[in-house]
N, C-alpha and C positions, 0 to 999 in steps of 0.2 A: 226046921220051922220056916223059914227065910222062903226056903227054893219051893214049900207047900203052899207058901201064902203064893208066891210069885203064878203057880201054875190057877191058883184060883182066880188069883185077877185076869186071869188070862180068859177062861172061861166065861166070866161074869162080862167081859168086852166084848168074848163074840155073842152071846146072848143078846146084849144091850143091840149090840150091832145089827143084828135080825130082827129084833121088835123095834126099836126105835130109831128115832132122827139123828141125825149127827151131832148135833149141839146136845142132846142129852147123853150119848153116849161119851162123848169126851167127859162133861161135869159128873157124871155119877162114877165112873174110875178115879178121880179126883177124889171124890167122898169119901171112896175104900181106903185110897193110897194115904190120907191124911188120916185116918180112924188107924192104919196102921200103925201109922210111925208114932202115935199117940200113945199106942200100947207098949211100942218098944221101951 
């Protein structure tokens, strides 16, 4: 579960990172990574 979530954020960064600026790519991985550990 761990190593699936890990390859999605992975994805979702380089995504951000093609559409958007760098200040929102850094905060919205931030969003996943804390909605994460919420769920753990």
């Amino acid at each position: 579960m761990k190593i699936k979530s890990l390859q999605f954020h992975g994805m979702m960064m380089n995504v951000y990172h093609h559409q958007s600026n760098d200040s929102i790519m850094l905060a919205i991985p931030e969003l996943f990574w804390s909605i994460e550990l919420s769920k753990e």
